[in-house]
C-alpha positions as CSV (number, residue, x, y, z in Angstrom):
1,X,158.8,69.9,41.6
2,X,156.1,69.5,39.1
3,X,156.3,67.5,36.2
4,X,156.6,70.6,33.6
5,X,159.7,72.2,36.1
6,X,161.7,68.5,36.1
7,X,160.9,68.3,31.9
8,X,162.7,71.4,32.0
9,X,165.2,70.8,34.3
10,X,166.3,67.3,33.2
11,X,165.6,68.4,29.5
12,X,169.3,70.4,30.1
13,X,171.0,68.3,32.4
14,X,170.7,65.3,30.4
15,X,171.8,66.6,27.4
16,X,174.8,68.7,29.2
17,X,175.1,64.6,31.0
18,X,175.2,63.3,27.0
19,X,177.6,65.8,25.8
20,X,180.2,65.1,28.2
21,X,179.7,61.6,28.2
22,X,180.2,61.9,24.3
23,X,182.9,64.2,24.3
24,X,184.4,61.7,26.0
25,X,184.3,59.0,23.4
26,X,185.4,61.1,21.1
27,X,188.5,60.7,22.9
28,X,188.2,56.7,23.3
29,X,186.2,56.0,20.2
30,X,185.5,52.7,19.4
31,X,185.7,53.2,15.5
32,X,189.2,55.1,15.4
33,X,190.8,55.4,18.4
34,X,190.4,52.4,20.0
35,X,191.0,50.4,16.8
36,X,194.2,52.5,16.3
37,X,195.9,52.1,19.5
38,X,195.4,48.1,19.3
39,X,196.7,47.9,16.2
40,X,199.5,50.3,16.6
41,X,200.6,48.2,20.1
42,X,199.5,44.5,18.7
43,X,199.0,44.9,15.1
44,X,196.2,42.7,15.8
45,X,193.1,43.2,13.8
46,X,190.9,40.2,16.0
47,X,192.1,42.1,18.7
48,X,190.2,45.3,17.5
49,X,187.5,43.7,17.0
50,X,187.5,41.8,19.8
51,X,187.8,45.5,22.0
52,X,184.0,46.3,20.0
53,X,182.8,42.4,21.7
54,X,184.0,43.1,24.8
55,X,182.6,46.9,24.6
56,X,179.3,45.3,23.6
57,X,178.9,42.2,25.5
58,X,180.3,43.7,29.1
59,X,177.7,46.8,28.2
60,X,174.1,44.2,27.7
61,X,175.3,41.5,30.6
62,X,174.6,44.2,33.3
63,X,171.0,45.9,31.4
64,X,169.6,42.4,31.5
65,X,170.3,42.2,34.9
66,X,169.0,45.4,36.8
67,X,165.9,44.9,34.1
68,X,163.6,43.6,36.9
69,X,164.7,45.9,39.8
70,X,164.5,49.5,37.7
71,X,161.3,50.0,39.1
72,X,162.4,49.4,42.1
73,X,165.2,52.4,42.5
74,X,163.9,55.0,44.6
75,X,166.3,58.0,43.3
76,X,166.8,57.1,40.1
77,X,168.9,60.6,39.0
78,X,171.0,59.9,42.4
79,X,171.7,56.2,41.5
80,X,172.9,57.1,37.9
81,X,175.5,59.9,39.5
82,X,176.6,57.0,41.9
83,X,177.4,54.8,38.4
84,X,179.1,57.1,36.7
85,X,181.1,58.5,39.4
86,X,182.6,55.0,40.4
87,X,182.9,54.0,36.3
88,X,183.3,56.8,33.9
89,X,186.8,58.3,35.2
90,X,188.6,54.5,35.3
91,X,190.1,55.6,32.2
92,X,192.3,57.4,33.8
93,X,194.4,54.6,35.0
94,X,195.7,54.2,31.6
95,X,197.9,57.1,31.8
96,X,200.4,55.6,34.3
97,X,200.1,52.0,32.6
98,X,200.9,54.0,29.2
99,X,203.8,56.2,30.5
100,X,205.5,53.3,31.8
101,X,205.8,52.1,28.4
102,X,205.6,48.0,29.7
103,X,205.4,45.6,26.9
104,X,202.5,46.4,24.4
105,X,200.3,43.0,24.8
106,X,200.1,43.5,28.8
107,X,199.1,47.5,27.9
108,X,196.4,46.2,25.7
109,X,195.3,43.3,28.4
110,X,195.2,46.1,31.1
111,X,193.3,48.4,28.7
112,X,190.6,45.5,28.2
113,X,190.5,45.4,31.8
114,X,189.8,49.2,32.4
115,X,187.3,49.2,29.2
116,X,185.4,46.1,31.1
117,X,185.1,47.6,34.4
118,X,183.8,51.3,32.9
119,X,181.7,49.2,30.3
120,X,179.8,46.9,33.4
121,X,179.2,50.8,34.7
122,X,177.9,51.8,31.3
123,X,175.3,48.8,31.3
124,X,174.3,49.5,34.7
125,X,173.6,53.4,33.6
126,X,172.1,52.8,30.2
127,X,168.7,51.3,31.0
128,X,167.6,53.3,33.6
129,X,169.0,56.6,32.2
130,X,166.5,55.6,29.3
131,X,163.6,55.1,32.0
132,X,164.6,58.2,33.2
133,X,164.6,59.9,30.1
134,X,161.3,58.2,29.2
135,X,159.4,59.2,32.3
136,X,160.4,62.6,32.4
137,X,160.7,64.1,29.0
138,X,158.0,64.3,26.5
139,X,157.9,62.0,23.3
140,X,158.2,64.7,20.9
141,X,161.4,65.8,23.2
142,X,163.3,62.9,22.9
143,X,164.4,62.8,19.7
144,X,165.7,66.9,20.1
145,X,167.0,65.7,23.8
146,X,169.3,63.0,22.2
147,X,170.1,64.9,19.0
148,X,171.2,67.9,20.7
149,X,173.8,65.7,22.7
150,X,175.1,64.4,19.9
151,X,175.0,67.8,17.9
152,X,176.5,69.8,20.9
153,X,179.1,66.5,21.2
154,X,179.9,66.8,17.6
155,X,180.9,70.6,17.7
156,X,183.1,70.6,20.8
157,X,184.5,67.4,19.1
158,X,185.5,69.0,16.3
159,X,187.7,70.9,18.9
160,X,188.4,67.8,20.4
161,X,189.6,66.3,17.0
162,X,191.7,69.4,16.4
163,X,193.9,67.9,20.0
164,X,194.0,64.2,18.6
165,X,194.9,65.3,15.1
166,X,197.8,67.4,16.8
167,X,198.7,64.6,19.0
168,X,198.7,62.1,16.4
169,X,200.6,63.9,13.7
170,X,203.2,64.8,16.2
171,X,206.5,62.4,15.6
172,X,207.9,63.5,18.3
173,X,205.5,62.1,21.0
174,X,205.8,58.2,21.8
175,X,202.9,56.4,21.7
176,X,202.5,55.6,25.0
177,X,202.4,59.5,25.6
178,X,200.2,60.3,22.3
179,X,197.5,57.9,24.1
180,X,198.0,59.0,27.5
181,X,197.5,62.1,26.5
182,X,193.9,61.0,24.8
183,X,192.6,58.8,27.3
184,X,193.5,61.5,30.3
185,X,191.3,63.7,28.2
186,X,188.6,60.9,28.2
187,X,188.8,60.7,31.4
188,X,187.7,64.7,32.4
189,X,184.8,64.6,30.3
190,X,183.4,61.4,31.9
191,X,184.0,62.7,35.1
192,X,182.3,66.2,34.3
193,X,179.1,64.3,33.4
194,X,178.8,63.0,36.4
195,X,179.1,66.3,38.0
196,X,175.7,67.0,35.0
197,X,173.8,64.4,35.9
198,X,173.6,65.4,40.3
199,X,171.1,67.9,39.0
200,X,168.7,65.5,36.9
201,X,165.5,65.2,38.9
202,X,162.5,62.4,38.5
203,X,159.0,62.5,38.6
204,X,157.4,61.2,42.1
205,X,156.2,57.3,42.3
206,X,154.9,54.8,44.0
207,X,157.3,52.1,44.5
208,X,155.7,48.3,43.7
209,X,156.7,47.3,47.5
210,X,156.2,43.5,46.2
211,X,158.8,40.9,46.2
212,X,160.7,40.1,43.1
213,X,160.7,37.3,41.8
214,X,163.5,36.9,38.5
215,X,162.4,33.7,36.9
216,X,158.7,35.0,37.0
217,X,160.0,38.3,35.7
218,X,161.9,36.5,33.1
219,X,159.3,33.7,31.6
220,X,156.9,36.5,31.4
221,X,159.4,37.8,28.8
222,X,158.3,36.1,25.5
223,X,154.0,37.2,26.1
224,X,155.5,41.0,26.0
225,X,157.2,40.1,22.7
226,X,154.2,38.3,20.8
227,X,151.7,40.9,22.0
228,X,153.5,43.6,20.6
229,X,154.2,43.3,16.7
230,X,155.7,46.9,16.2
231,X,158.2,45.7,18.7
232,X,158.9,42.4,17.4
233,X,159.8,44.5,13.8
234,X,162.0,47.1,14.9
235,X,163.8,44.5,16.4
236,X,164.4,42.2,13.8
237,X,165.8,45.3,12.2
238,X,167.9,45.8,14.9
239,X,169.6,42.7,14.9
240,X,170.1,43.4,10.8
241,X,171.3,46.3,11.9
242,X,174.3,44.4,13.7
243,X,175.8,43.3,10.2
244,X,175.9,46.7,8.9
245,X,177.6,48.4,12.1
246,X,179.9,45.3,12.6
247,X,182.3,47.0,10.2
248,X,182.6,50.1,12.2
249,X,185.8,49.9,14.3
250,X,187.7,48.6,10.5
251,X,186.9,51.5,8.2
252,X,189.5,53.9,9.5
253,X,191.9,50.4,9.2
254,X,190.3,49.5,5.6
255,X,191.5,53.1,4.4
256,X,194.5,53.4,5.9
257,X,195.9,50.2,4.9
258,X,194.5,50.3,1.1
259,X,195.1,54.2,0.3
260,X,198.3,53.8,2.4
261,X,198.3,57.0,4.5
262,X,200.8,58.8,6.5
263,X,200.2,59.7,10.2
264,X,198.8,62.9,8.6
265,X,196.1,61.5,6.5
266,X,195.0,58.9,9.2
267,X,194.3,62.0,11.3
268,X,192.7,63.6,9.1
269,X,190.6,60.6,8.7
270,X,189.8,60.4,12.7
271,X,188.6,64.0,12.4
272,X,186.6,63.3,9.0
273,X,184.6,60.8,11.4
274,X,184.2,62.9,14.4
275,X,182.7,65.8,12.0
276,X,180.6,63.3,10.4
277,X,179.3,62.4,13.8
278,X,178.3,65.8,14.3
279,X,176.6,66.1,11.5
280,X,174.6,62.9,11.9
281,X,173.7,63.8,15.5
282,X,171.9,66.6,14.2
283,X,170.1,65.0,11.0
284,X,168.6,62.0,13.4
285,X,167.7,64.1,16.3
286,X,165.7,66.5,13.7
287,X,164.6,63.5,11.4
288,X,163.3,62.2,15.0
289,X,161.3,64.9,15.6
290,X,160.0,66.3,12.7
291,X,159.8,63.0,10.7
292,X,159.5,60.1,12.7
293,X,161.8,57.6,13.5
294,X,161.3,55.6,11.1
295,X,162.5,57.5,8.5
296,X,165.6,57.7,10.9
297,X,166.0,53.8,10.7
298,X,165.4,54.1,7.2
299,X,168.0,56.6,5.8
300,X,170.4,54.9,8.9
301,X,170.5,51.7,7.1
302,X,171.1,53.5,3.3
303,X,174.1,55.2,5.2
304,X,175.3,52.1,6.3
305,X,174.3,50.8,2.7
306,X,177.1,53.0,0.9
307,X,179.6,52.5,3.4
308,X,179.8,49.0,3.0
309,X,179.4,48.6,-0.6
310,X,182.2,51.0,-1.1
311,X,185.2,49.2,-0.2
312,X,184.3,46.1,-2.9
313,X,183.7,48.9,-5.3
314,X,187.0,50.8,-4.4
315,X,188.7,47.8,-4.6
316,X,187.3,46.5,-7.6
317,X,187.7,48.9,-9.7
318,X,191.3,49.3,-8.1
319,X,190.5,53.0,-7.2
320,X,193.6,53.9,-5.2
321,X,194.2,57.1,-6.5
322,X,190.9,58.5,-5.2
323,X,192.3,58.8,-1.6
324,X,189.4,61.4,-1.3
325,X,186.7,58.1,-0.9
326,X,188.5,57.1,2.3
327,X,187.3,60.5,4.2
328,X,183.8,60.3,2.4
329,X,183.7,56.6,4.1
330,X,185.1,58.3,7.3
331,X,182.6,60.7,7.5
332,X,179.6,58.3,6.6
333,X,180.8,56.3,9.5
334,X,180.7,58.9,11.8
335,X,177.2,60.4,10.7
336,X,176.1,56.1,11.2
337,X,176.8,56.2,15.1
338,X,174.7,58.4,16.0
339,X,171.8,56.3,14.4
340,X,170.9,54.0,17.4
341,X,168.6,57.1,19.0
342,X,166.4,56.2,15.9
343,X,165.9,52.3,17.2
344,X,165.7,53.7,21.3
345,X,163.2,56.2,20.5
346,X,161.2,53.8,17.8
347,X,160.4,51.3,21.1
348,X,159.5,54.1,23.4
349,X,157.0,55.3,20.7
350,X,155.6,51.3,20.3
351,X,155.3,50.7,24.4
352,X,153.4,51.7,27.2
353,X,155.4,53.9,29.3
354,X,155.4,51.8,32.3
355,X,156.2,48.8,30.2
356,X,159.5,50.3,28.8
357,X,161.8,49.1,31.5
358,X,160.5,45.5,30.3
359,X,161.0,46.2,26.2
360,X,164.9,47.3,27.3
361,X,165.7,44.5,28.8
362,X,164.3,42.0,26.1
363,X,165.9,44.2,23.5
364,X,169.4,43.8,25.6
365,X,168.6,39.7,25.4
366,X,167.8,40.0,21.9
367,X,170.2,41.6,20.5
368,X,172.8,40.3,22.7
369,X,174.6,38.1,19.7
370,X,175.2,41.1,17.6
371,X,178.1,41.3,20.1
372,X,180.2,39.1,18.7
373,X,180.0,40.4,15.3
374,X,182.8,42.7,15.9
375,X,184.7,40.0,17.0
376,X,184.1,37.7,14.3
377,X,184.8,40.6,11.6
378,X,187.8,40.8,13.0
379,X,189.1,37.4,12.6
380,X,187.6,37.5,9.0
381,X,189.5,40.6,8.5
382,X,192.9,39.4,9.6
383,X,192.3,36.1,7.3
384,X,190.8,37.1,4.3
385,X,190.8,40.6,3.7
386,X,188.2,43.5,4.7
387,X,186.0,42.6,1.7
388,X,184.4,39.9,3.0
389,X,183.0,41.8,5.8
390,X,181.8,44.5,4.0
391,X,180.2,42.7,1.4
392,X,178.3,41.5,4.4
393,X,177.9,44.5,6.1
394,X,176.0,45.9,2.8
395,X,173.8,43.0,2.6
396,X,172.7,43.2,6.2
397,X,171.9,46.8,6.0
398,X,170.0,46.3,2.5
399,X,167.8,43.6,4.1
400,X,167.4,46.0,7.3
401,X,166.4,49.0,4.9
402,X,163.5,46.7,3.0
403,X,162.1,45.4,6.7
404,X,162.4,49.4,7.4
405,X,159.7,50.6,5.0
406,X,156.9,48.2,6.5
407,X,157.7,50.5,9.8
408,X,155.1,52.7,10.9
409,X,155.1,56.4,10.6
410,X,154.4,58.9,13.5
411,X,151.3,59.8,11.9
412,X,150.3,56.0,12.5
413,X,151.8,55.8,15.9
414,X,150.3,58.9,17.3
């Protein structure tokens, strides 16, 4: 096939691959659902945030390793299906664990093994999926590819949050059923996008038939960095970036603790999220393309601004009886996620094509210790309160947002 035909072709398989794949955190989201079936087993809030470090850290440790052999995969849409075949459905050896109803802390340690195991699969697929994506699809696709993922994502998970809302607000259900239930549906959609992603197709290469050889590959590392200063400030933001999302998995917590919700409202706030995720998928992608990303980094880290500032000034000016500003903060968080297609895209539009392989993997090392944010939030959480952390949060993403405006423009890039 020519290069036009696979643009095409992978142009709607990968974003049928990303809806799945995101319809399917929708079911085993980070920020709520995750965070809510810890707490409801442990009660634990270092334990949520620990789920986010483990997410995080299991997900780079694999990227920096295949960095140096991407180039070297011969079929790169055939190796992906492998990954995701073997990883994405795990999940659905939660249902039996949760049906058996065993005692709660050895369901959460099982969970964190299942989330590890489809995690090291997730950091084996991410980098190359991104080559791929590079390789084959136009820059001025790219942003549209990934916003339509997130866009299409966000309206069958509003259908999807229709099902958890049910699920959740149902008394009746225990709650080792409720999240069987939720994590069984995870599991389809993860397994449907590997059926997508068998019809991707790449671009014919030559394979580099040399040997590798990793600690040449790896002390050539830091010359890529200092020869590239558009790289070197995108990431510095990116690592600001870290403080503002580190809050993430404890906003549905923060609102449901402080405004004191009933199952009902808690719902309601997991559904606020999801449409807010839908809505942001759609206002990055098109910011991306129209715009630039840096306008996407920009408004991302104003987003992430309000969110975190709001919970000192809710509290503050002891603003419980506005329950309505724990769904705004819901929503915010969910149009936030979508924001790291801004930062992915940014480095594509600052690096030589064949070069991006290389820029991944020293992003993945760079950003590495914004893993244990969550983790550390967490413990701050559980011993001083949520304010501290997003105090922080709102500083980091302030900081980000003034770096953010020395970013080029795609007029400058192009």
């Amino acid at each position: 096939m020519d290069r036009i035909s696979i643009a095409k072709r992978n142009f709607i398989f990968m974003t049928c691959e990303g809806v799945c794949f995101f319809c399917a955190q929708t079911f085993m989201d980070a920020t709520s659902i995750i965070p809510l079936f810890i707490v409801s087993y442990t009660g634990s809030l270092a334990l949520t945030g620990l789920s986010m470090t483990i997410k995080n850290t299991i997900f780079f440790i694999p990227q920096i390793m295949i960095g140096p052999f991407i180039d070297r995969i011969k079929n790169m849409p055939g190796y992906l299906t492998k990954v995701m075949f073997i990883s994405r459905p795990i999940i659905f050896l939660m249902v039996p664990v949760l049906l058996l109803n065993i005692d709660h802390y050895l369901t959460v340690g099982i969970f964190f093994a299942i989330y590890t195991l489809i995690y090291i699969g997730e950091g084996f697929i991410n980098t190359p999926w991104l080559v791929l994506l590079n390789r084959t699809i136009p820059p001025d696709r790219r942003g549209k590819l990934l916003g339509n993922q997130q866009m299409f994502s966000g309206l069958a998970g509003i259908a999807g949050g229709i099902v958890i809302k049910m699920i959740l607000d149902d008394r009746y259900i225990s709650d080792g059923a409720r999240f069987a239930m939720i994590f069984g549906i995870a599991g389809i959609f993860s397994f449907m996008s590997g059926v997508c992603m068998s019809f991707a197709r790449d671009n014919e290469r030559k394979i580099d038939p040399d040997e590798i050889k990793m600690i040449s590959y790896f002390k050539k590392l830091p010359l890529y960095i200092k020869s590239n200063k558009d790289y070197l400030n995108i990431v510095i933001i990116q690592l600001l970036s870290g403080f503002t999302g580190m809050i993430a998995p404890f906003v549905v917590l923060f609102c449901k603790d402080y405004f004191k919700l009933q199952p009902q409202g808690v719902s309601m706030l997991v559904y606020s999220q999801i449409i807010g995720a839908l809505i942001g998928g759609y206002v990055w992608g098109e910011l991306s393309r129209r715009i630039g990303n840096k306008y996407v980094v920009m408004v991302s880290q104003l987003v992430g601004l309000l969110i975190g500032a709001a919970a000192p000034l809710i509290t503050g000016f002891n603003l419980k009886a506005f329950s309505a500003a724990s769904f705004i903060m819901a929503f915010l968080n969910g149009i936030y996620a979508g924001c790291w297609l801004g930062f992915v895209n940014y480095i594509m539009d600052v690096v030589e094509e064949k070069l991006a392989p290389v820029y991944l993997t020293i992003t993945n090392i760079l950003t590495f210790p914004n893993t244990f944010l969550f983790y550390i939030a967490g413990i701050i959480a559980g011993k001083y309160g949520y304010i501290p952390i997003f105090t922080m949060s709102a500083a980091g993403a302030f900081i980000a947002f003034v770096l953010s405006l020395g970013l080029k423009t795609k007029a400058q890039l192009y």
